[in-house]
C-alpha positions, 0 to 999 in steps of 0.5 A: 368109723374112724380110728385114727390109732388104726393102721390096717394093711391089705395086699394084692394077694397072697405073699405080697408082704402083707405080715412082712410090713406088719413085723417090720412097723411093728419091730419099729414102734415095739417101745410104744406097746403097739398091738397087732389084729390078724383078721382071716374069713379062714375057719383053719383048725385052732392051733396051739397058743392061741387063748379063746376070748370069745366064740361066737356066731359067725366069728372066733376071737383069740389071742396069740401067746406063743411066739415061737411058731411060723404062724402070722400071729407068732411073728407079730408076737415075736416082732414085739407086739405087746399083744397079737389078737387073730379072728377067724369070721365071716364077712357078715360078723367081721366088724362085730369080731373087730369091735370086741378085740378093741375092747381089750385095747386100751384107746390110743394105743398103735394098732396094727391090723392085717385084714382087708375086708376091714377097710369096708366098715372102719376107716384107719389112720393109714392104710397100706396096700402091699404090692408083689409082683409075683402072679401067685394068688393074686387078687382083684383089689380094684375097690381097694385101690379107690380108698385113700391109701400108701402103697408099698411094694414087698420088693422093696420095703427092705431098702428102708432101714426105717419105714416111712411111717409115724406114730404121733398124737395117737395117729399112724401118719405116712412120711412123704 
């Protein structure tokens, strides 16, 4: 399934930048009223902020309304995302979980979304591979690496005062 208005960020582990990049596209397109999508197979205890939209077998659907926390989701909040949607699934029920968030995304409105495993089932308009050097946590993502995708390394995104990304005609487009 193509969603072309569908910018999905993975990473080669944990810390590698992927939440990072997230603010930082989000910080630079917040006067578009982008949306932010955290998708974890993490069943963590629920926290405060978070709003049920729906629970169902397999997955857990909330939005985020506090922007005051350390929490992914808060710092998208907290970047300027016009509204931050987190799921909690199992593999199995990851793209029905992702079907009914964009049932309250109006269609071509940017959507930024942190969830590797997505890449399975829905082909984005850009897809960002974030890189750490760090061995800490690190994951296989060989199977990634064979999709289309721009890579970008957590060390040194912050040379961009602007990251090399647009949003044009309701698709994410990478700047060469």
């Amino acid at each position: 399934m193509l969603i072309k208005n569908l910018l999905l960020i993975a990473g080669n582990g944990n810390k590698s930048g992927k939440t990072t990049f997230a603010c930082r596209i989000i910080e630079q397109f917040r006067h578009a009223g982008i949306m932010a999508i955290k998708i974890t197979p993490h069943f963590h205890e629920t926290t405060t902020g978070l709003v049920v939209i729906e629970e169902s077998e397999g997955y857990s659907v909330y939005e985020e309304t506090d922007a005051e926390t350390n929490k992914d989701t808060s710092r998208m909040l907290k970047s300027g995302a016009s509204r931050v949607f987190y799921a909690k699934v199992t593999d199995n029920h990851l793209f029905a979980a992702f079907l009914k968030i964009l049932e309250n995304i109006p269609p071509g409105t940017p959507v930024v979304c942190e969830s590797p495993a997505l890449r399975y089932f829905a082909e984005p308009g850009l897809f960002v591979i974030m890189m750490s050097d760090e061995e800490f946590n690190k994951k296989n993502i060989n199977r990634l690496l064979e999709l289309p995708h721009v890579m970008f390394h957590l060390s040194k995104i912050n040379k961009y005062v602007t990251l090399p990304i647009d949003f044009s005609d309701s698709k994410w487009i990478y700047k060469k």
